[in-house]
C-alpha positions in Angstrom: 15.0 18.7 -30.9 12.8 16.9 -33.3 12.6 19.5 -35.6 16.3 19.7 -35.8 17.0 16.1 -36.0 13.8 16.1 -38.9 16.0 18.9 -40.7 18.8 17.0 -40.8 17.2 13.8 -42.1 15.8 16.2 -44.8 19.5 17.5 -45.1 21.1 14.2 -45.5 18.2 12.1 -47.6 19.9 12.9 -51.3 23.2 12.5 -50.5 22.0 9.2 -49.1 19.9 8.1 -52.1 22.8 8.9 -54.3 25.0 7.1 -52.4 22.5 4.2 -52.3 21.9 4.4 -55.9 25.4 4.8 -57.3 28.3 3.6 -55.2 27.0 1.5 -52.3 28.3 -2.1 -52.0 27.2 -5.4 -50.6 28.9 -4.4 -47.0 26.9 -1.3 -47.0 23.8 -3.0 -47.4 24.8 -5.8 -44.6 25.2 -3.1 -42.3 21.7 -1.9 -43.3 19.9 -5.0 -42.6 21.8 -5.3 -39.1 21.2 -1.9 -38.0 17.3 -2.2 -38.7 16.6 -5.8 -37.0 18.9 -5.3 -34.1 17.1 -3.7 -32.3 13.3 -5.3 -33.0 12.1 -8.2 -31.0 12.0 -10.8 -33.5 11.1 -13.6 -31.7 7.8 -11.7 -30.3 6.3 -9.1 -33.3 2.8 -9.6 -32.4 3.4 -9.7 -28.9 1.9 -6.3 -26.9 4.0 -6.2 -24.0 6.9 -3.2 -23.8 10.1 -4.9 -23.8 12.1 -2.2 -21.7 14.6 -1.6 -21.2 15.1 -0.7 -24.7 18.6 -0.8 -26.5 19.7 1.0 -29.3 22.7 -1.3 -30.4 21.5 -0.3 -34.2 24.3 2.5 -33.5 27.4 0.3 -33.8 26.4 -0.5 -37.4 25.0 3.2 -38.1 28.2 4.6 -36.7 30.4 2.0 -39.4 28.6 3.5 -41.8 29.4 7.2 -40.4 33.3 6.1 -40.3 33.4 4.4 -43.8 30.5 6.4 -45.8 30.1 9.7 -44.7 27.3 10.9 -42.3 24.7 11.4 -44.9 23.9 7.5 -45.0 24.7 7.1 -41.4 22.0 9.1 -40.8 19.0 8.1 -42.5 20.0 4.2 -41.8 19.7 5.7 -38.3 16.4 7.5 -38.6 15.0 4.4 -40.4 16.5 1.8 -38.0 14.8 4.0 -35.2 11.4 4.6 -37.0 11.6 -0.1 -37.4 12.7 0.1 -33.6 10.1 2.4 -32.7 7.0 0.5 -34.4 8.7 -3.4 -33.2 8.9 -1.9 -29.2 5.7 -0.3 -29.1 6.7 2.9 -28.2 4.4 5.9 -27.8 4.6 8.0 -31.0 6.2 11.0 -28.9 9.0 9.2 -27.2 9.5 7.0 -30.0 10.0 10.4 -31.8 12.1 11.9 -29.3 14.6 8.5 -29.5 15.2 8.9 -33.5 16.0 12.4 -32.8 18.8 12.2 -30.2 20.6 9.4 -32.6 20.5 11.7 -35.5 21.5 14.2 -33.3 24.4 12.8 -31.7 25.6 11.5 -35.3 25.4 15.1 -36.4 27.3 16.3 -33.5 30.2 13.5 -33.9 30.3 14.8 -38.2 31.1 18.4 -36.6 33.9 17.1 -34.6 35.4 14.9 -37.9 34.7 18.3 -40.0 37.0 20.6 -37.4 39.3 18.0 -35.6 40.1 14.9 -38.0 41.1 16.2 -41.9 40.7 13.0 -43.6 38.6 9.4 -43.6 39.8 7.8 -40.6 39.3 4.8 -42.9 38.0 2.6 -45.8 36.2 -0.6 -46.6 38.7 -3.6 -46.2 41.8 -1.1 -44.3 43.2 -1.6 -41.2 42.8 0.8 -38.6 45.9 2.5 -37.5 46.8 3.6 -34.5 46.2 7.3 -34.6 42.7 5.6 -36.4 41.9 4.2 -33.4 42.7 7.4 -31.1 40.5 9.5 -33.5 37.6 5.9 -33.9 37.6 6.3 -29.8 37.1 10.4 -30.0 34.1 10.2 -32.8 32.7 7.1 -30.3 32.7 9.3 -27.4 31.2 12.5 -28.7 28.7 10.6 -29.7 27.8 8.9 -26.4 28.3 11.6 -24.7 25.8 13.4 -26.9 23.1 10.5 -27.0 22.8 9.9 -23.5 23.2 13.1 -21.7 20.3 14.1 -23.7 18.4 10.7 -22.5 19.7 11.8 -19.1 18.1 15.4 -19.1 14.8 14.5 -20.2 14.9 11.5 -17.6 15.7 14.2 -14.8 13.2 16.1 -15.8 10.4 14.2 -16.0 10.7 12.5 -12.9 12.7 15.5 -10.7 15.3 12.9 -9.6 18.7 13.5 -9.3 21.7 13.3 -11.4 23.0 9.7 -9.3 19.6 8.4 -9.8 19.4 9.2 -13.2 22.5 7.0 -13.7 22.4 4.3 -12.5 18.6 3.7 -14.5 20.3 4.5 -17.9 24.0 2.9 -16.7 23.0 -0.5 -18.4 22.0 0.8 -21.2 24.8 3.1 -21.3 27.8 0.3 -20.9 25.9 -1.9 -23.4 25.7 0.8 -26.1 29.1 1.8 -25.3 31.2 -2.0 -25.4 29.0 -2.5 -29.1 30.6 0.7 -30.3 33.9 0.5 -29.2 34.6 -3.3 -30.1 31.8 -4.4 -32.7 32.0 -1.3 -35.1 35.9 -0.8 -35.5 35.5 -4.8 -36.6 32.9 -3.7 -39.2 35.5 -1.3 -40.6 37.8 -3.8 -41.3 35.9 -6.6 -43.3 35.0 -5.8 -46.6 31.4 -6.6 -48.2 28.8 -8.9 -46.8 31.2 -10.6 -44.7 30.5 -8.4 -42.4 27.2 -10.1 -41.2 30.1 -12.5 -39.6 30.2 -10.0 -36.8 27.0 -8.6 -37.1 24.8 -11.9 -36.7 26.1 -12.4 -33.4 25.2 -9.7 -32.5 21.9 -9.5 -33.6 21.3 -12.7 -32.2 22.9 -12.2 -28.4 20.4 -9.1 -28.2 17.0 -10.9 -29.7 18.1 -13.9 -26.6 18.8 -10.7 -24.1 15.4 -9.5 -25.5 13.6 -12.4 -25.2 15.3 -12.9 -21.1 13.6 -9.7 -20.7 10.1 -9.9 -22.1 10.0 -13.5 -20.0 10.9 -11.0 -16.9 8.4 -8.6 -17.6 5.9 -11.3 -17.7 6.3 -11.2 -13.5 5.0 -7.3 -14.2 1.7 -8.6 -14.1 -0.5 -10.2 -11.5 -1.3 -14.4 -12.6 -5.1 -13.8 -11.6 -6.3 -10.8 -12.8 -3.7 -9.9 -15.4 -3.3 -6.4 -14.0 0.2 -4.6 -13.4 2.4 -6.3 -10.4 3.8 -2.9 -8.7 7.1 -3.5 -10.8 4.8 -2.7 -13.6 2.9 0.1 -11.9 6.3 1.8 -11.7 7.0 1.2 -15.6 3.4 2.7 -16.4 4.3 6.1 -14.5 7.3 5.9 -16.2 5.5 5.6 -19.5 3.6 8.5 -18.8 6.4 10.8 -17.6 8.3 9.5 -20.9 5.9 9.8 -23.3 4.9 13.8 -22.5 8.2 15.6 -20.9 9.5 16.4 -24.5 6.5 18.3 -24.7 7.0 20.4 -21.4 9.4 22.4 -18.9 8.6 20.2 -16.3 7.3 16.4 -15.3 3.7 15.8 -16.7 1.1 15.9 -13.2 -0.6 12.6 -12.2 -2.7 10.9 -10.0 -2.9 7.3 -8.6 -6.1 6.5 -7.2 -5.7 3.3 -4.9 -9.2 0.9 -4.4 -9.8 -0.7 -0.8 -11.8 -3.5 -1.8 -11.4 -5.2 1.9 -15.0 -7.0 1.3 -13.3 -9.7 -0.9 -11.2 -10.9 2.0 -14.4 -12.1 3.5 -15.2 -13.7 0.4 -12.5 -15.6 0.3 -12.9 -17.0 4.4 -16.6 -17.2 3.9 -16.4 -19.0 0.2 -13.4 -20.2 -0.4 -10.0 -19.1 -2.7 -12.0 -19.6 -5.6 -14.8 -17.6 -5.6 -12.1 -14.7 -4.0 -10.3 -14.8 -7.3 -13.4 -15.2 -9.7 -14.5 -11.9 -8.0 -11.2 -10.1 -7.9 -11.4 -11.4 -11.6 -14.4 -9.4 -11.9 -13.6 -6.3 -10.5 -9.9 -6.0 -12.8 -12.2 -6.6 -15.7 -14.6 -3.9 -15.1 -11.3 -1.5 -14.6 -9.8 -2.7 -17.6 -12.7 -1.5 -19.6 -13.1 1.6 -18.3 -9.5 2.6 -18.1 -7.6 0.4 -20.1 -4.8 -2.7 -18.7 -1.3 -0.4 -18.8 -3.4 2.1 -16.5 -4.5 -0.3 -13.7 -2.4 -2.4 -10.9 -2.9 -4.8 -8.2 -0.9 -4.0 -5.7 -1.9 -6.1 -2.6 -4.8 -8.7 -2.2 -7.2 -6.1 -1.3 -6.2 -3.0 -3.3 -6.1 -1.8 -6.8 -4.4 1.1 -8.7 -5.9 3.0 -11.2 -3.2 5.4 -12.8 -4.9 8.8 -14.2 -2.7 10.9 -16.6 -2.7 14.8 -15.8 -4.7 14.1 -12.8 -5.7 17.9 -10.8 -6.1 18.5 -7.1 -9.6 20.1 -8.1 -10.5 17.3 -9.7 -9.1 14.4 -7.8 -11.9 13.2 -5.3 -14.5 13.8 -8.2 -12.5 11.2 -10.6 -12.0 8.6 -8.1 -15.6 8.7 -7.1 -16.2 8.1 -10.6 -13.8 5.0 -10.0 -15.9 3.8 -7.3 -19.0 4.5 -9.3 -17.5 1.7 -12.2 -17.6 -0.9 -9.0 -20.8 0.1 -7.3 -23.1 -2.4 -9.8 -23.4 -5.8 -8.1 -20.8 -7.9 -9.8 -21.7 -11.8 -11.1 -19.6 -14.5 -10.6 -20.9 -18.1 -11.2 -24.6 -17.1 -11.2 -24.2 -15.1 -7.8 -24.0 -11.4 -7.4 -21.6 -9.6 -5.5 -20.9 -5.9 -4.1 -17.4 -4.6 -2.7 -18.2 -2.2 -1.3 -15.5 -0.3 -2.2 -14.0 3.3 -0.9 -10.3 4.9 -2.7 -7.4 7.2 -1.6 -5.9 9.9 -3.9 -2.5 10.8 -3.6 -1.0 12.7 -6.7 2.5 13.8 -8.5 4.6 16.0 -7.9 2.0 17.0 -5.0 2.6 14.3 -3.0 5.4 12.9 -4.0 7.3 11.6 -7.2 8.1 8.1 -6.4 5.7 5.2 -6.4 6.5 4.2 -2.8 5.2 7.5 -1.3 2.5 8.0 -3.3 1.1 4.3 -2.3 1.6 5.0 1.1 0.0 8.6 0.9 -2.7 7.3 -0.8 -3.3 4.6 1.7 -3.4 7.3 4.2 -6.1 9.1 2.2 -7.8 5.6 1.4 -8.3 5.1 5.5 -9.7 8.4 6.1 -12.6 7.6 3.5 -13.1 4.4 5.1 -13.4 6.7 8.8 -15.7 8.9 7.1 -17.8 7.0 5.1 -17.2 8.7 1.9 -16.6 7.0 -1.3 -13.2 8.8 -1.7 -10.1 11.0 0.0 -7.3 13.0 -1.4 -4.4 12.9 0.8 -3.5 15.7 3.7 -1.0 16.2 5.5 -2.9 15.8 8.4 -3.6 12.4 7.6 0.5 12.1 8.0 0.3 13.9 11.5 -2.6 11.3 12.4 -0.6 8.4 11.8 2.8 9.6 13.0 1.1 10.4 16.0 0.1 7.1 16.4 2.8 5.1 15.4 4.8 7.6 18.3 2.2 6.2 20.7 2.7 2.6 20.1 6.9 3.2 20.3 6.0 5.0 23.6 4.0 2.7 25.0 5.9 0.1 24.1 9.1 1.6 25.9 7.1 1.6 28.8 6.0 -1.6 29.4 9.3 -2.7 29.1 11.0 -0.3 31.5 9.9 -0.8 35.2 10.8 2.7 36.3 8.2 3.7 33.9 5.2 1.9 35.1 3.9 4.6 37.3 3.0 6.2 34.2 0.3 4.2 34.0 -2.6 4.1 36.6 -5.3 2.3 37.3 -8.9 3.7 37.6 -12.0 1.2 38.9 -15.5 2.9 38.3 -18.0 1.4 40.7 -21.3 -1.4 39.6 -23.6 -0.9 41.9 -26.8 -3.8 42.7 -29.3 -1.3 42.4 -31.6 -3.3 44.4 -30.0 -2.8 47.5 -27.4 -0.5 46.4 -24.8 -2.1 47.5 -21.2 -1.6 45.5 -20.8 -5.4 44.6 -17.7 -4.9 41.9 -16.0 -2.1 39.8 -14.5 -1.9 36.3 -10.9 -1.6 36.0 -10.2 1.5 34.0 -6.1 2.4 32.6 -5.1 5.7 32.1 -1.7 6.7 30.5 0.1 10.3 31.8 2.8 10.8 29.8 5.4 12.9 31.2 5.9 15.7 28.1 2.6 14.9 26.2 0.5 14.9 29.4 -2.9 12.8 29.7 -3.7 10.3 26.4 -7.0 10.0 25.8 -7.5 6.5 26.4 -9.7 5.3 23.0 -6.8 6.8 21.0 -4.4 5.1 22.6 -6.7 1.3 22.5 -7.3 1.9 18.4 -3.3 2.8 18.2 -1.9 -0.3 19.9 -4.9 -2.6 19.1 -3.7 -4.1 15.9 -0.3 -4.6 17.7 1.6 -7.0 20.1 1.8 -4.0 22.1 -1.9 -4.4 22.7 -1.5 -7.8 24.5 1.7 -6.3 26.6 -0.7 -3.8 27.8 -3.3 -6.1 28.5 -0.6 -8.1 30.7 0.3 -5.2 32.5 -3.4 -4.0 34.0 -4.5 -7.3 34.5 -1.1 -8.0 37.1 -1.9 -4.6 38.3 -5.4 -5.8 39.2 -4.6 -8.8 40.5 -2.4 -7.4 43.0 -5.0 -4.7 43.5 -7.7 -7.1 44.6 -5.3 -8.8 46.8 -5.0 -5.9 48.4 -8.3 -5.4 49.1 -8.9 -9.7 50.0 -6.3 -8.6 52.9 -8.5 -5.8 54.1 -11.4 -7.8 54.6 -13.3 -5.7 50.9 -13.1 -8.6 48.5 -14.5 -7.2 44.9 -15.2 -8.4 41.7 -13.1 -6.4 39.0 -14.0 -6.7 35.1 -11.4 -6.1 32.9 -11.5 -5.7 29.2 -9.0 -7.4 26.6 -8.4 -7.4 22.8 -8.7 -9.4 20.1 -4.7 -9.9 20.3 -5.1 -11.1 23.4 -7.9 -13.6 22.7 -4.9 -15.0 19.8 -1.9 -15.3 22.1 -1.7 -18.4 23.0 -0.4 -18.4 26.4 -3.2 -15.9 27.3 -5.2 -17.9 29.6 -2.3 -19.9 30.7 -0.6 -16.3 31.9 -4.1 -15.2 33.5 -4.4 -18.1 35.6 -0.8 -18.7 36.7 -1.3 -14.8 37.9 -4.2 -15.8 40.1 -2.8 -18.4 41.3 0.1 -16.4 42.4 -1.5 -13.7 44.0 -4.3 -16.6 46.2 -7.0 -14.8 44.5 -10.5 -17.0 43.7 -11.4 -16.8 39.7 -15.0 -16.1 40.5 -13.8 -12.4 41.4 -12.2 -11.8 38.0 -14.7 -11.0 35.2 -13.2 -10.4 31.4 -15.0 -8.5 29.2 -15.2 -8.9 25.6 -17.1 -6.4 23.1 -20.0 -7.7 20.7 -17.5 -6.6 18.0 -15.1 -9.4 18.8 -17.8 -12.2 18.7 -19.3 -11.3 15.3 -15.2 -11.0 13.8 -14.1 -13.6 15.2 -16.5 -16.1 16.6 -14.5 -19.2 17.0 -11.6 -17.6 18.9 -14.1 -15.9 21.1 -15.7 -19.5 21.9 -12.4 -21.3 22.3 -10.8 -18.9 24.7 -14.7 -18.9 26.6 -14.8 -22.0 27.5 -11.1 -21.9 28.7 -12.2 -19.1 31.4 -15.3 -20.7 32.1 -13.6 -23.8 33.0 -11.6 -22.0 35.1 -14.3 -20.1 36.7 -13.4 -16.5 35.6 -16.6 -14.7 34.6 -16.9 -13.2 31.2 -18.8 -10.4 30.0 -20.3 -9.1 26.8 -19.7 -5.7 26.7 -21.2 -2.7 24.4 -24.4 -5.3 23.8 -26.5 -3.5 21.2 -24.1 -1.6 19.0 -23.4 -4.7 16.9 -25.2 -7.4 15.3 -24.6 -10.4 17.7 -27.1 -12.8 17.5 -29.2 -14.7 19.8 -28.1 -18.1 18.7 -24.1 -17.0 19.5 -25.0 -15.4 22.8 -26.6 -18.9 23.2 -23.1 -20.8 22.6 -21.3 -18.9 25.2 -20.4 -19.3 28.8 -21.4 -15.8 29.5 -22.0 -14.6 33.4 -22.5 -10.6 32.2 -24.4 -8.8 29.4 -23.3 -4.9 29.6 -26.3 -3.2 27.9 -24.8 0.1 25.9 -25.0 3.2 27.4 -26.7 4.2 24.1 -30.2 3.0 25.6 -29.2 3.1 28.6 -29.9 7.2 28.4 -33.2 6.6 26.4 -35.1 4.7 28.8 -36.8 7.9 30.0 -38.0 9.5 27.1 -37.7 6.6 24.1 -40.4 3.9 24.6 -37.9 2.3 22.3 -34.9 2.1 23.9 -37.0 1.1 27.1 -38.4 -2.1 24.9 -35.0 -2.9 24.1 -33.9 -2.8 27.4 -36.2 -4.3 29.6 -36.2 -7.2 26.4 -32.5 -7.8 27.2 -33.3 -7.8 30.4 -36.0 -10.5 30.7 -33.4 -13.0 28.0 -30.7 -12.8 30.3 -32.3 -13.6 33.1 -33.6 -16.4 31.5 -30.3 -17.4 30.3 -28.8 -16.9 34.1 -26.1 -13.9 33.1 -26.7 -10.9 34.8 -27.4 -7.5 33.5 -25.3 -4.5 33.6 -26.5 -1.2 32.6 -23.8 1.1 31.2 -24.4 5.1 31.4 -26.1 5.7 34.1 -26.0 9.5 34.7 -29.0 10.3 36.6 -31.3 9.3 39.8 -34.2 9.0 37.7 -32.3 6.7 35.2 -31.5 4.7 37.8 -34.7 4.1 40.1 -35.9 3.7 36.4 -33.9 0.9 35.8 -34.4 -0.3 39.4 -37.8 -1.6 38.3 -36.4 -4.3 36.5 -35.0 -7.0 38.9 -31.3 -7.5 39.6 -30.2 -5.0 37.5 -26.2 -3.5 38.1 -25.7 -0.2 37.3 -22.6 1.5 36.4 -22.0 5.4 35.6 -21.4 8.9 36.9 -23.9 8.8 38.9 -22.3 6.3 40.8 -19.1 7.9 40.8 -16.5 8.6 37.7 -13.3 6.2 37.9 -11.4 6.6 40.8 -8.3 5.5 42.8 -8.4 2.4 44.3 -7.9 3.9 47.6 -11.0 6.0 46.7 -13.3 3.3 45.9 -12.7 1.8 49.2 -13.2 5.0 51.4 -16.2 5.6 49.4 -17.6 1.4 50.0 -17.0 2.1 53.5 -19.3 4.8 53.5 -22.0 2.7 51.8 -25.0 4.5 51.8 -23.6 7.1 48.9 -24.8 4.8 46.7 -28.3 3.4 48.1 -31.2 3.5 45.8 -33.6 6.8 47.1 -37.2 5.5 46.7 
């Protein structure tokens, strides 16, 4: 289409010239001067930023010149008003190309229609327009339109594979803008003679440099205040940039890729530091991306993550190219003296692959972004399994949910209680409360799937509500039988931040006439090191109330002595992880028999996770007042179970 619309520019130019040179007026030259400033952002020439949406309002001044001149003038004023338009909105050369060409073009096809339907001028300079005028005025007008912007349409549909609706509504304002200028403003240009004609044409010049200027102010929330990256309202302009700028070129929408940057690290920058140092480092890290890939290609689209953009991005090459991303971050960064690292991982998620709209390709590539994180490698593409994963999930927490909150449900859930034994006399003294989750089509859930899919919801705590009322009435069960047991339940971090938490547990105690000292809640080393504070707060809360409280997992974290110092705790659960090395790993032993000899000075009691074996456990036996807990001692049972089993007694004595 450029080469045709070139053609007829070449076509057109003499008859132009010699109209310009020999018989054109003061009104011709008015609408000249109108048609190429209309368009340009005047008030902004040196600005960079990309006005869109862009008008082409030039038209109602071009298309006087059609009805009064001929289409030989029309047309190059329109090629040239383009070619001012093109270089004053920053347009890539290719779409700027492909925009002069369908306004020549449509002018050409609206001369054809006046050469075979209308046999004479529909007017002159200074005439009224008559009503059969008009009729043939409102023909030309629509041929034109119709001509101009099903062209824009088809390319738009093309490059970004939406749909005729879709397409529009995008172009509709455009459209109606276009189409009021030529139907009102240019039959008024016919009728004035010479340069009075800048009476109507100033107006409108200056209502679309105001409308221009609304728009460029707009834009300005199209990038983000701190780093000066793309907001995701301009993350969506920049893919449409890039579909724009090659589909003219193609039979189908240009491939790309968006690679989105988990740079979670800066969150603890900002707790640990304060707001400012958080944005001087976010700072940092948008400036090293803008060097490397330029400022219309990268976006921040949440406090944590950043978009890079990547033209003509390949499946084959994907994960290599955003490892290279990572690779621009991996260099300490320097703010204020102090260096920084952020430790950063990336998701790829790529069009038409994965999707053609931004929304699904963020979310994809969040996907992808996750699974590196899992992994530990510096970068993902998306798969669809990543979907299943999640869907999975999120049908697991809608489950659940429904069954917390549906009575007639709750036998879906039971309660397991795996014995601790006091391996000195080996005498059961307590058990761990254990849930497990039969659902009626899926069968068993595995229970750590089901904990890291409801953990980081409300859910979490309903659950939490729900086993600890189970236990309660459990162990009043066994008060009345004369087998009074210490249970140790484990909660989340939700629970340790709803507030009534504490409140709930002891109101349930109270309820049931059960003594605190038999409860024991268990907390994970994880939980302390996150969230210290909390941990301490809601401590001291049980403590005061007598319920025991355990650190569980010890060892897999980074706890350290100083915090385990600070708390109330009764219990230290040694991980199973050493635990099983105590026979054969002089290390594991050291680390063992160390925690061992620091709780007991610190008065909490030891309990040794894992135990599989008899040797393991007359190992362990050595060191005084140890509790033991594992399959050797039995796998979680019923509670009727544990209680024919504690009647029996001696299945769990300590062999010499």
């Amino acid at each position: 289409m450029i080469a045709v619309a070139a053609a007829i520019v070449v076509w057109a130019l003499p008859d132009a010239i010699r109209f310009a040179t020999g018989r054109a007026r003061s009104g011709f030259w008015a609408l000249v001067v109108a048609a190429l400033v209309v368009d340009v952002p005047l008030f902004g020439l040196s600005r960079t930023e990309d006005p869109r949406p862009r008008s082409t309002l030039s038209v109602c001044f071009t298309f006087a010149i059609f009805v009064l001149w001929d289409v030989a003038p029309a047309v190059v004023v329109q090629a040239a008003a383009g070619a001012v338009t093109m270089i004053g909105q920053h347009y890539r050369r290719t779409a700027g190309l492909y925009m002069i060409a369908r306004l020549v073009c449509a002018t050409a096809v609206a001369q054809l229609v006046v050469s075979v339907f209308v046999k004479h001028r529909i007017t002159a300079p200074g005439e009224e327009l008559t009503g059969p005028d008009l009729v043939k005025f409102v023909l030309l007008s629509v041929v034109w339109l119709t001509v101009s912007y099903g062209l824009l349409a088809l390319v738009r549909m093309t490059a970004t594979a939406r749909g005729l609706s879709q397409t529009v509504s995008e172009i509709r304002l455009d459209l109606l803008t276009t189409a009021a200028a030529v139907l009102v403003v240019s039959p008024l240009l016919t009728t004035i003679d010479g340069a009075w004609k800048l009476l109507v044409a100033a107006p409108v010049v200056a209502i679309n440099q105001i409308f221009r200027e609304q728009l460029r102010r707009e834009q300005f929330l199209s990038r983000d205040p701190v780093t000066g990256l793309l907001t995701r309202q301009g993350l969506t302009g920049g893919v449409q940039r890039i579909t724009d700028d090659e589909t003219i070129w193609q039979h189908g929408p240009r491939p790309f890729g968006i690679v989105l940057i988990d740079v979670e690290s800066v969150l603890t920058i900002s707790r640990t530091l304060g707001r400012e140092m958080y944005e001087g480092v976010i700072a940092a890290v948008s400036r090293r991306l803008v060097d490397a890939y330029g400022k219309d290609l990268v976006a921040r689209v949440s406090s944590d993550a950043i978009v890079i953009l990547i033209p003509g991005l390949t499946e084959q090459e994907a994960e290599t190219r955003a490892a290279a991303v990572i690779g621009v971050l991996t260099p300490a960064l320097a703010v204020h003296g102090i260096p920084f690292s952020v430790n950063a991982v990336a998701g790829v998620a790529l069009s038409p692959m994965h999707g053609t709209d931004i929304g699904s390709l963020l979310t994809k590539a969040e996907l992808a972004r996750t699974e590196a994180r899992r992994t530990g490698r510096p970068a993902k593409i998306y798969a669809h399994e990543a979907t299943t994963f999640t869907e999975r999930r999120l049908a697991l927490v809608r489950e659940l949910n429904s069954v917390l909150r549906q009575p007639q449900r709750w036998d879906e859930l039971t309660m397991l209680y795996q014995p601790q034994i006091d391996l000195d006399s080996g005498r059961l003294i307590g058990a761990e409360a254990l849930v497990r989750w039969r659902h009626p089509q899926w069968g068993p859930v595995p229970t750590d799937e089901l904990i890291d899919a409801v953990e980081p919801t409300d859910v979490m705590h309903l659950l939490t509500r729900h086993v600890l009322r189970d236990v309660v009435t459990q162990m009043r069960r066994w008060n009345e039988e004369g087998q009074p047991l210490r249970v140790a339940v484990n909660i989340s971090v939700q629970d340790l931040h709803h507030p009534a938490f504490v409140a709930e547990l002891a109101t349930l105690m109270a309820d049931q006439d059960i003594a605190t000292r038999q409860l024991t809640i268990e907390i994970t080393e994880r939980m302390l090191i996150t969230d210290e504070p909390r941990v301490g707060q809601v401590a001291e809360e049980l403590s005061q109330l007598g319920i025991g409280l355990s650190l569980d997992d010890f060892g897999t974290g980074h706890a350290s002595l100083q915090q385990l110092r600070r708390l109330p705790l009764t219990q230290v659960k040694v991980d199973q992880a050493y635990i099983g090395g105590i026979l054969n790993n002089p290390a594991d032993r050291a680390v063992v028999t160390g925690v061992h000899d620091m709780a007991r000075a610190l008065g909490v009691t030891v309990v040794a996770e894992g135990v599989e074996d008899e040797r393991t456990a007359n190992a362990l036996a050595t060191l005084p007042g140890i509790i033991g807990q594992g399959w050797h001692f039995g796998a979680p049972m019923p509670p009727d179970e544990l209680r024919r089993q504690a009647r029996v007694g001696s299945a769990w004595s300590r062999r010499p």
